[in-house]
C-alpha positions as CSV (number, residue, x, y, z in Angstrom):
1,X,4.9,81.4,66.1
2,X,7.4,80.3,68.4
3,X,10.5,82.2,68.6
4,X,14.2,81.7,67.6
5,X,17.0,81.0,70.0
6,X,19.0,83.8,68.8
7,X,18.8,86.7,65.8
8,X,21.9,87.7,64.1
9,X,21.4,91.5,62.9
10,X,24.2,92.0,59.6
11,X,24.8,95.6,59.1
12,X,27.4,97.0,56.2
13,X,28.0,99.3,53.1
14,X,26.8,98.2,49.6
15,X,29.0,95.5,48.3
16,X,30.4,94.4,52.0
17,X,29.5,90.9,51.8
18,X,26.6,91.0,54.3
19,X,24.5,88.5,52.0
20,X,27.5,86.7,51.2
21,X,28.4,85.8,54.5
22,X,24.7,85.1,55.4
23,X,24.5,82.6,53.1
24,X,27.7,80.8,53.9
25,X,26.3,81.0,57.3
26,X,23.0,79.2,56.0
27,X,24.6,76.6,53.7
28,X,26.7,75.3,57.1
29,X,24.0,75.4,58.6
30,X,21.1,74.1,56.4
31,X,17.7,75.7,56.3
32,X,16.3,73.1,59.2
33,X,18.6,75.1,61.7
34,X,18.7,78.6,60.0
35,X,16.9,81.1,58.4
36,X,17.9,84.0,55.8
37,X,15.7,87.1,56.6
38,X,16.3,90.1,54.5
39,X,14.1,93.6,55.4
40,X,14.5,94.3,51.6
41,X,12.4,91.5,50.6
42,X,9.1,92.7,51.7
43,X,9.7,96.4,50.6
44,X,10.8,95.3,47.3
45,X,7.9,92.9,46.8
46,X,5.1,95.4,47.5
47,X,6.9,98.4,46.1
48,X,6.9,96.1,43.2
49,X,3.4,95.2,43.2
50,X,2.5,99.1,44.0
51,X,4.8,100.0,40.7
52,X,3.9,97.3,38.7
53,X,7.3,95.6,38.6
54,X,9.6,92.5,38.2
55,X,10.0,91.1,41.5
56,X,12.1,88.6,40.4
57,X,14.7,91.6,39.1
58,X,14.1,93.7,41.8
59,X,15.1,90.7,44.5
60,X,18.5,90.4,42.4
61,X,21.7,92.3,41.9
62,X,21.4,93.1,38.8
63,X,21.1,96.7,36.5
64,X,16.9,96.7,37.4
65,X,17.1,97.2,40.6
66,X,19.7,100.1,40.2
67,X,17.3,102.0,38.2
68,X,14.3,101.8,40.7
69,X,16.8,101.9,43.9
70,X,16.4,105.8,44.6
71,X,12.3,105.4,44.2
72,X,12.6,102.5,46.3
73,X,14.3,104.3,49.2
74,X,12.0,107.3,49.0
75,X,8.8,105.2,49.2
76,X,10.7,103.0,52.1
77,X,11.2,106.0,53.9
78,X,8.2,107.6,53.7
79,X,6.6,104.0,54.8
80,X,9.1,104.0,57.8
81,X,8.3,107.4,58.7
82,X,4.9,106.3,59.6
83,X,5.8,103.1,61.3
84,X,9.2,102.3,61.8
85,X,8.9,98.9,62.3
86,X,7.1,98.2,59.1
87,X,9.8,96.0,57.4
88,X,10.8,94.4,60.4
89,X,8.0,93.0,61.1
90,X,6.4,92.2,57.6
91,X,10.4,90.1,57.2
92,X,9.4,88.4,60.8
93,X,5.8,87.6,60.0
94,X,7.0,85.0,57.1
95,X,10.2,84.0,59.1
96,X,10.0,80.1,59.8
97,X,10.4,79.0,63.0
98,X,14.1,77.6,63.2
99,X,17.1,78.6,65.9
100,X,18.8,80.8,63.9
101,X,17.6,84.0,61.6
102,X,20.1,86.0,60.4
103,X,18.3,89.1,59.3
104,X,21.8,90.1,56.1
105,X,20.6,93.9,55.6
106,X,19.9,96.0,58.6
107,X,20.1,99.4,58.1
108,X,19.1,102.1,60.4
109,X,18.6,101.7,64.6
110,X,15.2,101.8,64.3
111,X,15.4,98.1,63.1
112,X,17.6,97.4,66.0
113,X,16.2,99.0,67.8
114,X,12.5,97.2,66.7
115,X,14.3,93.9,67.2
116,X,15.3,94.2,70.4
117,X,12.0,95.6,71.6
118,X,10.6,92.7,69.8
119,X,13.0,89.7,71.0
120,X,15.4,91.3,73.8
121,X,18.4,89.0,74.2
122,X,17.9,86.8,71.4
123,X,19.6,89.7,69.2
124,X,23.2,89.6,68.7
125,X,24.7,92.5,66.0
126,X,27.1,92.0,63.5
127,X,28.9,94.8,61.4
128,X,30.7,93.4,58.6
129,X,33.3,96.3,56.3
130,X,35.3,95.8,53.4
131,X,37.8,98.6,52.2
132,X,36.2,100.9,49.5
133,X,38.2,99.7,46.4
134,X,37.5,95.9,47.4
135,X,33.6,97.1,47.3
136,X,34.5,98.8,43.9
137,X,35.8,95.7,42.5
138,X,32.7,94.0,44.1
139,X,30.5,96.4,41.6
140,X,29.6,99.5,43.8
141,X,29.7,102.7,42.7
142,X,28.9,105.5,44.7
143,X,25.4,107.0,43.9
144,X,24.4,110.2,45.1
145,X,21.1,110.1,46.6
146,X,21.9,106.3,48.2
147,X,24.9,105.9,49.2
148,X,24.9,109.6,51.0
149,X,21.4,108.4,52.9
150,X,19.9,107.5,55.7
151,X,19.4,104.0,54.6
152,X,23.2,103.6,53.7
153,X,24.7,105.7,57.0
154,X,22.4,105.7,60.2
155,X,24.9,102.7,61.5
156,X,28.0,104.7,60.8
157,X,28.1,106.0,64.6
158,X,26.3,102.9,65.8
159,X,29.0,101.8,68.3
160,X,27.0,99.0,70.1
161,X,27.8,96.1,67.9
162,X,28.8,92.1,69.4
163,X,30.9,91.2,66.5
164,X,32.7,93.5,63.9
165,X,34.7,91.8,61.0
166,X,36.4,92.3,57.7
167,X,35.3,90.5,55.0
168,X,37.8,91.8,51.6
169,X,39.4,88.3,51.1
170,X,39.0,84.8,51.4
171,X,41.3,84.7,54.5
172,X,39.2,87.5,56.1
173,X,35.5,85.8,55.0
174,X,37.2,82.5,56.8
175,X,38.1,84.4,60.0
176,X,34.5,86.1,59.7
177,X,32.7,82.8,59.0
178,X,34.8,81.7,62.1
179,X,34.1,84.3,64.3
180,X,30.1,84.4,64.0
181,X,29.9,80.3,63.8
182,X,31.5,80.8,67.4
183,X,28.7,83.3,68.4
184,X,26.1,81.0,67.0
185,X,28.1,77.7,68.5
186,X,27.6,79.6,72.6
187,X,23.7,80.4,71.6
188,X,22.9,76.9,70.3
């Protein structure tokens, strides 16, 4: 499989806009040029297989995937605790080959850490915030157990990033959209 010219890692809270973005990203893009990649989607499809789930209501945003996203953490971990790189790769594996993947839900620096062991300087990361209440009118509420995790704050002290932006408003998700379009735009 040949490789892409460069990797966009997204990393934020619950409700920052990460997929948002990601697939504004895509839709300027279109999918001949760019890829969505999300590490969530092979954990939820064989934790949903292994549990005997609704894929289709685990892959949404929906109430479903509320109620199994504690178990789903749990079992992620302990998978991750045997090979890090599980997700990463299992997300790369099924990636098409197209200049730009934009992988919308990194989480901890062993997947940045995977993907630049993996693909070196393809990997550009991208930390994208939005104020709490903007995040609470977005639908997040603060669940013990998930948002006090490793899955949710192992990037909190992650200083390393190539872009950081704000996305609470239009304005900001213009200056965002902007701002990595211009990182792409010197890759490709």
């Amino acid at each position: 499989m040949g490789n892409p010219k460069i990797i966009l890692l997204f990393s934020g809270k619950r409700k920052s806009g990460k997929d948002f973005l990601g697939e504004k990203i895509n839709s300027l893009l279109g999918n001949e040029r760019c890829s969505l990649l999300r590490l969530s989607e092979p954990l939820k499809r064989i934790f949903a297989k292994n549990h005997n789930l609704d894929l289709r209501e685990l892959l949404s945003d929906g109430p479903y995937k509320e109620i199994h996203r504690y178990n789903m953490i749990k079992w992620g971990e302990e998978v991750r605790s045997k090979d890090p790189g599980f997700f990463c790769k299992a997300a790369c594996d099924n990636a098409p080959i197209v200049p730009i993947w934009i992988v919308c839900d990194i989480r901890r620096k062993t997947d940045i850490n995977w993907f630049i062991e993996n693909y070196g300087n393809l990997i550009k990361t991208v930390r994208i915030s939005a104020d709490i209440e903007v995040r609470q009118s977005r639908g997040f509420m603060f669940t013990i157990g998930v948002d006090d995790a490793e899955s949710e704050c192992d990037l909190d002290n992650f200083q390393n990033w190539d872009i950081q932006v704000t996305n609470n408003n239009l304005e900001d998700s213009e200056n965002s959209l902007k701002s990595i379009m211009d990182l792409i735009k010197s890759y490709c």
